[in-house]
C-alpha positions as CSV (number, residue, x, y, z in Angstrom):
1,X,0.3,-7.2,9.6
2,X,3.4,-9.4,9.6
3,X,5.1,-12.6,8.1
4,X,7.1,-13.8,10.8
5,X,8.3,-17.2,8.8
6,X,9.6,-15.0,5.3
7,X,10.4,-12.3,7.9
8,X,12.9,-15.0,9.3
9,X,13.8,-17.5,6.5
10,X,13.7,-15.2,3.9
11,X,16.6,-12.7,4.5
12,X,18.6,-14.4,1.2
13,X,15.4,-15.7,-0.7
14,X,16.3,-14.4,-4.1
15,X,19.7,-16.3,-4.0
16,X,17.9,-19.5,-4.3
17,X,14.1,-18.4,-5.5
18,X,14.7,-17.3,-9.4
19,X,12.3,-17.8,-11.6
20,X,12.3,-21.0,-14.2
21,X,11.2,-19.3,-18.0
22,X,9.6,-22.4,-19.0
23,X,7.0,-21.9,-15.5
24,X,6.9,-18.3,-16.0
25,X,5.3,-18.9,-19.5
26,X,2.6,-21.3,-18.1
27,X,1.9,-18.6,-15.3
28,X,1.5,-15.8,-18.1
29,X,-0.3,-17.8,-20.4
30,X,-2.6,-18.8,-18.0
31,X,-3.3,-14.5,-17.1
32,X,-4.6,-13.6,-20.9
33,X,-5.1,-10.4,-22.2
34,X,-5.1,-9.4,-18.9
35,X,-3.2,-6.0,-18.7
36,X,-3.8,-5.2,-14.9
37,X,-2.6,-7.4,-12.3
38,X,-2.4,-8.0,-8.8
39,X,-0.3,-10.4,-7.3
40,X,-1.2,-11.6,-3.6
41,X,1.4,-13.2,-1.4
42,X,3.8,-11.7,-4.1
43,X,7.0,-12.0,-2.0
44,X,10.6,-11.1,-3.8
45,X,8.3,-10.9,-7.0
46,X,9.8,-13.8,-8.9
47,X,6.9,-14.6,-11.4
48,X,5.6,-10.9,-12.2
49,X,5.2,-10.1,-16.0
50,X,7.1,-7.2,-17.0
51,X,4.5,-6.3,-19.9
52,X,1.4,-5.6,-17.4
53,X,0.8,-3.2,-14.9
54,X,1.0,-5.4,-11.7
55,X,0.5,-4.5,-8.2
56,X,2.3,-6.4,-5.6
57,X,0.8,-7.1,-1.7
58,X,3.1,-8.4,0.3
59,X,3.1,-8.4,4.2
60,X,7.1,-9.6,4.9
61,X,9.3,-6.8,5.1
62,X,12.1,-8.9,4.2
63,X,10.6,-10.0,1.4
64,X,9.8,-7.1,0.1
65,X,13.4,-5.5,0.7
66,X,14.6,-7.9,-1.8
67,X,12.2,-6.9,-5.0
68,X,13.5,-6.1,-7.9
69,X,11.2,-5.4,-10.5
70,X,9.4,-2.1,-11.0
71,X,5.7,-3.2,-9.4
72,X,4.6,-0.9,-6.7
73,X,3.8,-2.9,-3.3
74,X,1.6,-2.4,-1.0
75,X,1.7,-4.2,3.1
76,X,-0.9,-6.1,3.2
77,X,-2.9,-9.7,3.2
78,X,-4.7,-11.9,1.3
79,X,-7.4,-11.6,3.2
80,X,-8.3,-7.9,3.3
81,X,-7.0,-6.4,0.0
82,X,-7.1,-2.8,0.3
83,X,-8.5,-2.3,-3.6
84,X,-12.7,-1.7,-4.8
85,X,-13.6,-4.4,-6.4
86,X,-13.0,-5.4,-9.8
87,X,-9.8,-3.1,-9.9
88,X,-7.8,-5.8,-11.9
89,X,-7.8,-7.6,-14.5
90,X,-6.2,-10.7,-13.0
91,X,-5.5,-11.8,-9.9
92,X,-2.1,-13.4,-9.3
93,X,-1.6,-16.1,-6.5
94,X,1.9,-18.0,-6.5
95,X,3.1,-21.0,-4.0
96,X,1.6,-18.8,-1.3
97,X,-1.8,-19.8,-0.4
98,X,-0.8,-22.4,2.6
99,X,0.8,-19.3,4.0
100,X,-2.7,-17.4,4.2
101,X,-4.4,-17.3,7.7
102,X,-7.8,-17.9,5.8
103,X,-7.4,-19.1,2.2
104,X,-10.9,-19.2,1.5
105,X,-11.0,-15.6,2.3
106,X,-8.3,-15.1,0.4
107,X,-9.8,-16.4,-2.8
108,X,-13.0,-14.7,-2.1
109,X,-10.7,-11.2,-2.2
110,X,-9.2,-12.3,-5.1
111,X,-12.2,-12.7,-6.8
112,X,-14.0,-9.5,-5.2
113,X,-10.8,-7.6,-7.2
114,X,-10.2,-9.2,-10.1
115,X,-12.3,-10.9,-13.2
116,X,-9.9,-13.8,-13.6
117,X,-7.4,-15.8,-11.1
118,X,-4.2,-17.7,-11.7
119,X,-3.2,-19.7,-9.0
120,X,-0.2,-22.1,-8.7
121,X,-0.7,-24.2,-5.6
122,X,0.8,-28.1,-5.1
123,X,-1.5,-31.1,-4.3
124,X,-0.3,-32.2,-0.7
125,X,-1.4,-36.0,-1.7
126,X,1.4,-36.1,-4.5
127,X,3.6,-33.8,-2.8
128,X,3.7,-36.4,-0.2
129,X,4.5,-38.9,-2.7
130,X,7.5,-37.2,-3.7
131,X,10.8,-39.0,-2.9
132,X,12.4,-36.1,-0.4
133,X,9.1,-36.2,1.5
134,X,7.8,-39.9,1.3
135,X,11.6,-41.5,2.1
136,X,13.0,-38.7,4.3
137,X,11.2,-36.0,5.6
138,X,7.3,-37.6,5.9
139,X,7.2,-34.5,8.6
140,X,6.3,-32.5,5.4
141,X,4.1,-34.6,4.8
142,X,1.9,-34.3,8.2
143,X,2.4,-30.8,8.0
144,X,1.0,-30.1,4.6
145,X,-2.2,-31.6,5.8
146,X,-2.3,-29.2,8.0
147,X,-1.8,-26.4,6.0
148,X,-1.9,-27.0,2.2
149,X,-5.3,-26.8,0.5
150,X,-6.6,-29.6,-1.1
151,X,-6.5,-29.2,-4.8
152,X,-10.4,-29.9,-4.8
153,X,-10.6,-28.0,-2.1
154,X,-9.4,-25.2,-4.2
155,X,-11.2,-25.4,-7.3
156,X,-14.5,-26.0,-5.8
157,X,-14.1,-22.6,-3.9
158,X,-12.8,-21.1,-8.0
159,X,-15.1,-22.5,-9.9
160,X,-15.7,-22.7,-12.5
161,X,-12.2,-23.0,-13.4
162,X,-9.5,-25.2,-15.3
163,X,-6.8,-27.0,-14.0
164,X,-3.1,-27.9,-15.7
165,X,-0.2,-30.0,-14.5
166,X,3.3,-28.2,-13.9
167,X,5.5,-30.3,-15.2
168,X,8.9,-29.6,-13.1
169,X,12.5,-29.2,-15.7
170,X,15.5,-31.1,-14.6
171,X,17.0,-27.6,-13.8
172,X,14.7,-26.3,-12.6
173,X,16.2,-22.4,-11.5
174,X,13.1,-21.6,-8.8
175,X,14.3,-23.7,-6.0
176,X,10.9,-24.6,-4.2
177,X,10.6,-28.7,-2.5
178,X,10.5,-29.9,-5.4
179,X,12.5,-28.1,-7.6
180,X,15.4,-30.5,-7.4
181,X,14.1,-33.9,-7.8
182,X,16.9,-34.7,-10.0
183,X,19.7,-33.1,-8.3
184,X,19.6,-34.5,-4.3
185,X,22.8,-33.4,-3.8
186,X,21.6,-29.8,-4.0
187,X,18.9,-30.6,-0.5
188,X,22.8,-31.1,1.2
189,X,23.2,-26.9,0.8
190,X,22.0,-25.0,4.1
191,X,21.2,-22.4,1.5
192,X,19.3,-23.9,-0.7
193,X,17.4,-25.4,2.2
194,X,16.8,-22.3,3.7
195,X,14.7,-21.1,0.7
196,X,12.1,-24.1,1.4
197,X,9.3,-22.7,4.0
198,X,8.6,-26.7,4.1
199,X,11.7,-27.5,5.5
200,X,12.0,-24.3,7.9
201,X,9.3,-25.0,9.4
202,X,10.6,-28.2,10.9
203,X,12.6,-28.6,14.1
204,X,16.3,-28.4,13.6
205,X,17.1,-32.1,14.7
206,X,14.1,-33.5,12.2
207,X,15.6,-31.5,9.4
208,X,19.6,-32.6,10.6
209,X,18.5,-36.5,10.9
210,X,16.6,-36.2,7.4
211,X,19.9,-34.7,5.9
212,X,21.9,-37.3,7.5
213,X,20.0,-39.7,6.0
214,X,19.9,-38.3,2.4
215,X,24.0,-38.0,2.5
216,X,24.0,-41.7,3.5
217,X,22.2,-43.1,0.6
218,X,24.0,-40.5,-1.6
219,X,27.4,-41.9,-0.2
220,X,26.3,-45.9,-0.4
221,X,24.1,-45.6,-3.8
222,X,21.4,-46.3,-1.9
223,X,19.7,-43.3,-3.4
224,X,20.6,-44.3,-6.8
225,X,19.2,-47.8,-6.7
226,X,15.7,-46.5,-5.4
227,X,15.5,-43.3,-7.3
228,X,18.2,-42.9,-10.0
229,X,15.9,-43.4,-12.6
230,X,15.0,-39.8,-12.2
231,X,18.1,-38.9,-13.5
232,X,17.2,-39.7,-17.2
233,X,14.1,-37.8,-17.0
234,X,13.8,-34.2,-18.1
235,X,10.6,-33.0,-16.6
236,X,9.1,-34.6,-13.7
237,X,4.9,-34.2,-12.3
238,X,5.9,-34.2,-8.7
239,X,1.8,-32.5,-8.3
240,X,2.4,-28.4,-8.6
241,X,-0.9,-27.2,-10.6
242,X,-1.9,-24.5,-12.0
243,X,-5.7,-23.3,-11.5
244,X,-7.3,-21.1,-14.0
245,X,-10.8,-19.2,-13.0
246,X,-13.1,-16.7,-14.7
């Protein structure tokens, strides 16, 4: 049992990886009356509701070094959670799921535990879309297909379930791809960067001649001319969703 990419990217994760309010509301919302919760894949623990009893699995060490809240974790994966089934309430699934070895398997322990599962997941066709991804790093792009779930995908192996847009705030404080589509300054930060599995994943010089590129049209208002429309908006659909099942 390991996570070898958050065992090695994730060593300052919580620096850069706090969670927004306004998408911790959608997430909670979306878990009910449910008083019992696991949360799979639950990393530094960002997004867990401290008015439930939650129970964290985890496989990266480094990640779970860096919890703060009181949940208990356990070491373990997705696919082969170590509880009887039914044992929750609600199972809990956060920006994780392209992570999994099997995802379908994952789901299928999620539901084995749990009555109800909240997932939050992004659709790799608009993620693709996005500015950072379509203008300069379409390597995201190639590799999401690899590894991010369709969002039909997903709901076909959840339903029947309901799905809801996350709209993304202008500042936004959980700094996943997305988060700042209004501030492209802040992709310039190593650290900021180094929160983004997306763009670890890449080779070094891919990620160095996408930077490159980024500070040029930042420097020549290249960026601004294409994009700088974004910078009157105050929430943006860049394709994060939110799947609710029963």
């Amino acid at each position: 049992m390991s996570s070898p990419l958050y065992d090695r990217i994730g060593q300052d994760y919580v620096r850069t990886r706090r969670a927004d309010a306004r998408i911790a509301s959608l997430i909670w919302r979306g878990l009910g009356d449910a008083r019992t919760v696991i949360n799979v894949g639950a990393g530094a623990g960002s997004y867990e509701p401290s008015d439930r009893l939650v129970v964290a699995v985890e496989p990266s060490w480094r990640m779970i070094r860096q919890r703060s809240g009181s949940a208990p974790v356990v070491g373990g994966v997705a696919e082969s959670l170590p509880f009887r089934i039914g044992a929750f309430d609600a199972a809990l699934a956060i920006l994780t799921l392209h992570h999994w070895t099997d995802w379908r398997r994952g789901l299928t322990e999620m539901r084995r535990v749990a009555t109800r599962q909240v997932v939050v997941t992004a659709d790799p066709g608009e993620v693709s879309r996005f500015w950072l991804v379509g203008r300069y790093f379409p390597e995201i792009g190639e590799l999401d297909r690899t590894r991010l779930p369709l969002l039909a995908e997903i709901t076909r192996a959840l339903r029947p379930c309901r799905v809801e847009p996350i709209p993304i705030p202008h500042d936004c404080t959980d700094g996943f791809l997305a988060a700042y589509w209004r501030r492209p300054e802040a992709y310039l930060d190593p650290s900021v960067r180094a929160g983004i599995s997306s763009l670890a994943l890449l080779a070094s010089d891919v990620v160095a001649r996408g930077v490159a590129r980024l500070r040029r049209d930042l420097e020549s208002g290249e960026w601004d001319q294409r994009f700088g429309h974004l910078r009157k908006a105050d929430a943006l659909d860049v394709g994060y969703r939110l799947v609710f099942a029963t």
